[in-house]
C-alpha positions in Angstrom: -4.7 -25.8 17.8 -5.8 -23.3 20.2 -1.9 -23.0 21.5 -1.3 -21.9 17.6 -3.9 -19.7 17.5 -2.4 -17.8 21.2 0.8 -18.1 20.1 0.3 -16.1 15.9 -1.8 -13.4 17.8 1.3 -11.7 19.1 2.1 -11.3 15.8 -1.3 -9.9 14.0 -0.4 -6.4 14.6 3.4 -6.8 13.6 3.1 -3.6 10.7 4.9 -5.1 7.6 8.4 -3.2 6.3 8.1 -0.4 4.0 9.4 -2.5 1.3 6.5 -4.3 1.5 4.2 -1.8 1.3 6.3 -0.4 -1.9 5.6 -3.5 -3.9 1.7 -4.2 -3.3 0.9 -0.2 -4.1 2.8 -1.1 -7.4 0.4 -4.2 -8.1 -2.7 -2.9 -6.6 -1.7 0.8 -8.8 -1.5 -1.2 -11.7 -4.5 -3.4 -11.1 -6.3 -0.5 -10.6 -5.3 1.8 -13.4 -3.0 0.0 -15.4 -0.1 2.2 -14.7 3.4 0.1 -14.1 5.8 1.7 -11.2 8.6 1.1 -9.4 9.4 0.9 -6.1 12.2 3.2 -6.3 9.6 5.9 -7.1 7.7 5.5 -4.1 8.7 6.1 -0.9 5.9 5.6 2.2 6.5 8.3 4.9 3.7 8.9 7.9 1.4 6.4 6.5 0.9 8.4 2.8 2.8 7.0 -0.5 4.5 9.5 -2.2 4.8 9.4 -5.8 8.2 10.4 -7.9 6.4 10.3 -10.9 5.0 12.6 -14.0 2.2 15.4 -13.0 -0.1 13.0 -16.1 0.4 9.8 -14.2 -0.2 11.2 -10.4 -3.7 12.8 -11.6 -4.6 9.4 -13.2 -3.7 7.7 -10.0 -5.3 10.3 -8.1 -8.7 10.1 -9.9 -8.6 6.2 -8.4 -7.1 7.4 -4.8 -10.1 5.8 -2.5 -10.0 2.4 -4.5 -6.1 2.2 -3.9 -6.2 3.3 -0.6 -8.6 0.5 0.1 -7.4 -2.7 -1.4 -4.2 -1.8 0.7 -5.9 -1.3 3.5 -7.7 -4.6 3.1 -4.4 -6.7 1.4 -1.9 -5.3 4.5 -5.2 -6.0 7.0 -4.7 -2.3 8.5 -5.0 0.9 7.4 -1.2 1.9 7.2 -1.7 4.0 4.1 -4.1 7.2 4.6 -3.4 9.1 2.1 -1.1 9.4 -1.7 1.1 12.3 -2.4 
């Protein structure tokens, strides 16, 4: 067991593909505030998600910023996101 355990570590800090990201802001965003997005209308750039949306639905997801910011922290195990746009 301990050869498993050597050989997954390599991989712990492997950073997952954008795409990835993408989807679990759009279920932890609508967890958290009940808004539904796509993944077209994020993009991730320099560890921020950037939001294509309405003005009304960035300041209702911005009121809940820290939470998000969190839960992905804690769901991708590292803090890739800092920050929403």
């Amino acid at each position: 067991m301990e050869k498993v355990d050597l050989f997954l570590e390599k991989f712990k800090d492997i950073s997952p593909p954008d795409e990835s990201v993408k989807k679990e802001a759009v279920s932890i965003i609508h967890d958290v505030t009940g808004i539904e997005l796509d993944t077209k209308q994020i993009t991730v750039d320099r560890n921020q998600l950037r939001l294509e949306i309405s003005p009304t639905l960035k300041s209702r997801i911005y009121m809940n910023k820290e939470s998000i910011i969190e839960r992905l922290s804690n769901t991708l195990h590292e803090e890739k996101i800092s920050d929403i746009q």
